[in-house]
C-alpha positions as CSV (number, residue, x, y, z in Angstrom):
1,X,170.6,-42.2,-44.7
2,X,172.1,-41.1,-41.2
3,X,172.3,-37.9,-41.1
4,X,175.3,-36.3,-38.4
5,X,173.8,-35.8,-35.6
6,X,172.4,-32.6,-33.9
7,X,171.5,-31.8,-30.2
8,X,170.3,-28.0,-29.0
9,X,170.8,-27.2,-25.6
10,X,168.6,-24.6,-24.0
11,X,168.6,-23.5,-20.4
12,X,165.1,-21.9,-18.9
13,X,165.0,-21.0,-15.3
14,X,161.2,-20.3,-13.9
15,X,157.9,-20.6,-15.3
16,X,157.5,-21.2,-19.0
17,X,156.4,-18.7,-21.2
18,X,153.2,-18.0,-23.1
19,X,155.1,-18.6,-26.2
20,X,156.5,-22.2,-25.5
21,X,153.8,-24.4,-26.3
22,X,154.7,-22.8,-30.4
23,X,158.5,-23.9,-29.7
24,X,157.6,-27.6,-28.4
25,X,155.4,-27.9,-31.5
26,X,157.6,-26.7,-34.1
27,X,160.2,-29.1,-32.0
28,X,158.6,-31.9,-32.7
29,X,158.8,-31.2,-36.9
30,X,162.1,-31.4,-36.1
31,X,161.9,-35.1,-35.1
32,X,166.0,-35.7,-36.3
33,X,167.1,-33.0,-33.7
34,X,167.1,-33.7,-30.2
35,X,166.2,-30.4,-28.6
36,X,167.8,-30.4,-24.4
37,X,165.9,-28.1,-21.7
38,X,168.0,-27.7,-18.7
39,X,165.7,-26.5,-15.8
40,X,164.4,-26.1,-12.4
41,X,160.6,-25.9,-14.0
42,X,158.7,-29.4,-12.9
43,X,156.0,-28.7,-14.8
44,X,155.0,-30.8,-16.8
45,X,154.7,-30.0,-20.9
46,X,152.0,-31.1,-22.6
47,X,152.2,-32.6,-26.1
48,X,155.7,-32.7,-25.1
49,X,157.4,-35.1,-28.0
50,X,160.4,-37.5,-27.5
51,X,163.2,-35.5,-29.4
52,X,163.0,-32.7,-26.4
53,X,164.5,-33.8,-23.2
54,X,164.2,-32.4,-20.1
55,X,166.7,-32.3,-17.6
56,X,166.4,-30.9,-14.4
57,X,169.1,-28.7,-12.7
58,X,169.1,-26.1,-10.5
59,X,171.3,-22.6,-11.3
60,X,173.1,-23.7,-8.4
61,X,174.1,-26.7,-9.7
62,X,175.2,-25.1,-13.0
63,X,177.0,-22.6,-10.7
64,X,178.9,-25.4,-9.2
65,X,179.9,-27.3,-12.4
66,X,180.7,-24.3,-14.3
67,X,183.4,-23.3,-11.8
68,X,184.9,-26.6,-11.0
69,X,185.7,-27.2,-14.8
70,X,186.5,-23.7,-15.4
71,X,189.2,-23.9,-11.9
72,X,187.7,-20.6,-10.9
73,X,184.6,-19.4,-9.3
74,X,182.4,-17.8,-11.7
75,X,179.3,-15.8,-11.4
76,X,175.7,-17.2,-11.8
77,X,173.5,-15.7,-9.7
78,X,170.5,-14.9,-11.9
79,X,169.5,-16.9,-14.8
80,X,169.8,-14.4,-17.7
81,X,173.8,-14.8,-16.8
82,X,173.8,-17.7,-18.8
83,X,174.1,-16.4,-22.2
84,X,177.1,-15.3,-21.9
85,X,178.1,-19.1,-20.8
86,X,176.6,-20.2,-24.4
87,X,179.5,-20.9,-25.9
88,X,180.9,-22.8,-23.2
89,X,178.0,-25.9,-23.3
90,X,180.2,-28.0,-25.2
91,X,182.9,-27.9,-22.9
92,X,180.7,-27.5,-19.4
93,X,178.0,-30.2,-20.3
94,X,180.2,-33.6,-22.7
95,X,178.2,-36.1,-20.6
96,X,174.9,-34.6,-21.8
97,X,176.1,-33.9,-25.7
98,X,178.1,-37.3,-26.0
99,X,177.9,-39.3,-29.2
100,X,176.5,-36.2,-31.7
101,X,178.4,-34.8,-34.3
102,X,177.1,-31.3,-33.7
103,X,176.0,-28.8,-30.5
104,X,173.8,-25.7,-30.5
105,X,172.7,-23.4,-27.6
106,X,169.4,-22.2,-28.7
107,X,166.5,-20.4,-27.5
108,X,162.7,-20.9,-26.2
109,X,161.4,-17.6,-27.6
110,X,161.8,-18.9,-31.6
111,X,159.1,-21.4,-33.6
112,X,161.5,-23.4,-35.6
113,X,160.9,-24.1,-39.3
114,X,162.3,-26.9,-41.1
115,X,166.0,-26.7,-39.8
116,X,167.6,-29.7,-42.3
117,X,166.8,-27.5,-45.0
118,X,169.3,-25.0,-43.9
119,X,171.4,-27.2,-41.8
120,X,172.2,-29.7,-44.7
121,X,174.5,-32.4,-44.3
122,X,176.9,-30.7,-46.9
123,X,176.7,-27.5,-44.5
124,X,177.7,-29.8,-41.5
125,X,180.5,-31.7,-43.6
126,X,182.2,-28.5,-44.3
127,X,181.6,-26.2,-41.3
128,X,183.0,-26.0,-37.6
129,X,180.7,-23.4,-36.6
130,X,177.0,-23.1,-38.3
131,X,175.6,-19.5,-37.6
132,X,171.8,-17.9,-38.3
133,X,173.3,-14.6,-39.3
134,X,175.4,-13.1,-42.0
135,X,176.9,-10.4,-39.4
136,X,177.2,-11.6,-35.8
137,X,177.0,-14.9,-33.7
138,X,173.6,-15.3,-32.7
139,X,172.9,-16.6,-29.1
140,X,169.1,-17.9,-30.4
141,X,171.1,-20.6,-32.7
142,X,174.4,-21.4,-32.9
143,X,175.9,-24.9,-33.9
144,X,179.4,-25.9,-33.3
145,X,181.7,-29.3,-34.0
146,X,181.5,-31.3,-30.8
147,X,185.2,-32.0,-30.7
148,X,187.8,-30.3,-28.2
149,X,188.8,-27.3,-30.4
150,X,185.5,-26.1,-30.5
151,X,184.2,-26.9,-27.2
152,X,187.2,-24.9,-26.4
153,X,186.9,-22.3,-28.4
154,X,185.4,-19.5,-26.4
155,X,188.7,-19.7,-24.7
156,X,190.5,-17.9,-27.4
157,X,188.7,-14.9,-26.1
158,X,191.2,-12.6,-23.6
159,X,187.8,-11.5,-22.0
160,X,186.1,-15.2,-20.9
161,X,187.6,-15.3,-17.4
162,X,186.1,-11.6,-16.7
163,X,183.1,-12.7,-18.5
164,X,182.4,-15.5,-16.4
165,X,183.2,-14.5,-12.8
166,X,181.5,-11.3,-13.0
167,X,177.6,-10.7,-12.4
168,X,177.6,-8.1,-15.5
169,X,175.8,-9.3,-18.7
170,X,178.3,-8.5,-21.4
171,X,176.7,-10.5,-24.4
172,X,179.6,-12.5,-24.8
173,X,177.7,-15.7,-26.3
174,X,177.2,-12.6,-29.7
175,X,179.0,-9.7,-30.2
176,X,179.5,-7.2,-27.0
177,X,176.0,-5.3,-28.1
178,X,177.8,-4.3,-31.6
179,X,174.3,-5.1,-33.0
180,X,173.8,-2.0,-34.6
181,X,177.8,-1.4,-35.9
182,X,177.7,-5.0,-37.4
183,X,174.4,-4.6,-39.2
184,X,175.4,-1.4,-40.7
185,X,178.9,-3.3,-42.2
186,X,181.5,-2.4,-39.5
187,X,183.9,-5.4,-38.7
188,X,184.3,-6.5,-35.8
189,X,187.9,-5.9,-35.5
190,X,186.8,-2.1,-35.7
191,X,186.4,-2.6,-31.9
192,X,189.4,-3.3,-30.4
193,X,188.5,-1.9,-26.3
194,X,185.6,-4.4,-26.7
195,X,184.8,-7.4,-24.5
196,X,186.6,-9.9,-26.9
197,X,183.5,-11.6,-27.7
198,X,182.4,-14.8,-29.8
199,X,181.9,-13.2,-32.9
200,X,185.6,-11.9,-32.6
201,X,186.4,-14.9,-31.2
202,X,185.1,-16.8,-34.2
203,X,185.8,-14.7,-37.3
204,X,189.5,-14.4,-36.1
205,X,190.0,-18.3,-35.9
206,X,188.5,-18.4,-39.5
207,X,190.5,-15.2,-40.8
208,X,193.5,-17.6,-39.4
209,X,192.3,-20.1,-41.3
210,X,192.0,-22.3,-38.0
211,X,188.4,-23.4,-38.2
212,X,185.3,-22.9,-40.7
213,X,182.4,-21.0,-40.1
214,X,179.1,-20.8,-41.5
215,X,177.4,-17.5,-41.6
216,X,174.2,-16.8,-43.5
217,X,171.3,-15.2,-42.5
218,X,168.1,-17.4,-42.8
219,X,165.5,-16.2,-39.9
220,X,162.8,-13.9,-39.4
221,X,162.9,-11.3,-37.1
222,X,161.0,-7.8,-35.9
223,X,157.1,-8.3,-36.4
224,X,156.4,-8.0,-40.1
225,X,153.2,-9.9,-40.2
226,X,152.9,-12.4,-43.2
227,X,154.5,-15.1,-41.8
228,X,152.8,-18.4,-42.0
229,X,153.9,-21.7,-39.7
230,X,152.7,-24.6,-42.3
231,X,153.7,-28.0,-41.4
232,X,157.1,-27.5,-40.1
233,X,158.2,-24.7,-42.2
234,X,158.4,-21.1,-42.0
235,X,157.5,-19.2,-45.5
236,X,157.2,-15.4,-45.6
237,X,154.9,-13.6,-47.8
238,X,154.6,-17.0,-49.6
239,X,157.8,-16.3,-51.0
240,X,160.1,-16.7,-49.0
241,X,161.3,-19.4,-46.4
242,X,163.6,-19.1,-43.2
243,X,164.8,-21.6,-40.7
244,X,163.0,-20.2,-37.8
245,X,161.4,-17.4,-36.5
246,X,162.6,-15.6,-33.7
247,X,160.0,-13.8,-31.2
248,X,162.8,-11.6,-29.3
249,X,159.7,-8.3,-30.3
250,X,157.2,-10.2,-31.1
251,X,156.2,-11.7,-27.3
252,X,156.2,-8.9,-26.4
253,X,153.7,-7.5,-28.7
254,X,151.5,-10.1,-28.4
255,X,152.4,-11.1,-24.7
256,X,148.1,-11.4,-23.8
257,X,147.7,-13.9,-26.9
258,X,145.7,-16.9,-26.2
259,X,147.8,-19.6,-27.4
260,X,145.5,-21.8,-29.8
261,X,144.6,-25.2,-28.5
262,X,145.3,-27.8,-30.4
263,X,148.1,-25.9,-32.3
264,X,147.0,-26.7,-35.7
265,X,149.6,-28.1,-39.2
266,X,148.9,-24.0,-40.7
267,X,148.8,-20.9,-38.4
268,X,150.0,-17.1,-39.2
269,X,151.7,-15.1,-37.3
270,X,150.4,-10.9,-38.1
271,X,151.5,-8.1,-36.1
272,X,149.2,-8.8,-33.0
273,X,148.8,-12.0,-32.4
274,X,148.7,-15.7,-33.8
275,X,145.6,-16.7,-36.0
276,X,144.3,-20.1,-37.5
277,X,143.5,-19.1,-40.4
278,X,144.6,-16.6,-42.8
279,X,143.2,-12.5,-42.2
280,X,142.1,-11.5,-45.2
């Protein structure tokens, strides 16, 4: 059965971090995804598998394509700038996402689980734009239709041409740092003075009923402990399964881990730090 096809893009700018030899292993249980690293890193990756592709570019270069197809010069002058050009891949980088059915921008700091699980073909059949959270657009995982309208679509926003020419960060890839006001229920309509971002963007094509989007939250997050990486899937308290687990606090925690080598089929991640086998 052909599944539609799926193709992350990622852009990482310097040396890797601690964390990525976890995201290039739980990229390769992902073997029907094909997972694309823009970079100026030459390193090379060990046990890197054929489904992630590098491809080397500078910021520069980004810079330079970015505001020739744009028709005005934007701002990319340090690498975390490119979040807010997320939701612009589709329409910056065709060559690269030519022939699948479906983009993402994505994150290294996140051990994937078992992502067709979650991402089923009947989700992809029936949705434009496939989200990780029930309350904003996540930046760590985002998929949209690779057709025009929706490599487009971050050009509904009033906001993008500010967004991308200045050097400020304004989150526009999620929601304008409404984090907390989403979480707690607000809408994002609440916020009208706001940096138009993609949430808005997104829930007011759908509220128009001009697209379909996909919002469910199935990730882990914060630094609960019980979470257990067992051959390609994420499963919490034993319970409970998620598509991936994103490490935005815990890397930070655990930033002087030694990463295990091999990385073995079972490994749990506690509080602290990444173990082998399970603390009792």
């Amino acid at each position: 059965m052909n599944h539609p096809k799926i193709a992350i893009l990622t852009c990482w700018y310097g040396v890797y971090p601690w964390y990525f030899p976890y995201f290039i292993h739980s990229c390769n249980s992902n073997k029907t995804i094909d997972f694309f690293i823009l970079t100026d890193n030459q390193q090379r990756i060990p046990n890197k598998p054929v489904n992630v592709k590098i491809l080397h570019k500078t910021l520069e270069e980004i810079k330079l394509t970015a505001s020739q197809k744009l028709g005005f010069t934007v701002n990319l002058d340090y690498p975390y700038k490119l979040c807010d050009f997320k939701p612009a891949y589709g329409f910056l980088f065709p060559d690269i996402l030519n022939g699948y059915d479906f983009w993402g921008h994505g994150d290294v700091d996140i051990v994937y689980g078992n992502v067709r699980n979650f991402i089923t073909d009947d989700v992809l059949n029936n949705y434009d734009v496939i989200n990780s959270r029930h309350d904003y657009v996540s930046g760590t995982f985002c998929l949209f239709k690779n057709i025009e309208q929706m490599n487009k679509l971050f050009m509904q926003s009033r906001d993008y041409k500010k967004v991308f020419s200045s050097a400020e960060h304004f989150c526009f890839d999620e929601c304008n740092f409404l984090f907390n006001d989403l979480e707690n229920g607000a809408s994002i309509f609440d916020f009208t003075d706001n940096i138009q971002s993609m949430t808005y963007v997104v829930r007011k094509a759908e509220a128009e009923g001009k697209i379909r989007a996909y919002f469910d939250f199935i990730i882990m997050e914060g630094v609960p402990g019980k979470i257990k990486w067992e051959n390609g899937r994420i499963i919490y308290k034993n319970k409970f399964e998620a598509m991936y687990y994103n490490l935005l606090r815990f890397k930070k925690e655990c930033r002087y881990h030694k990463v295990l080598n091999p990385i073995p089929d079972i490994f749990y991640f506690t509080p602290t730090r990444i173990l082998s086998k399970k603390k009792n």
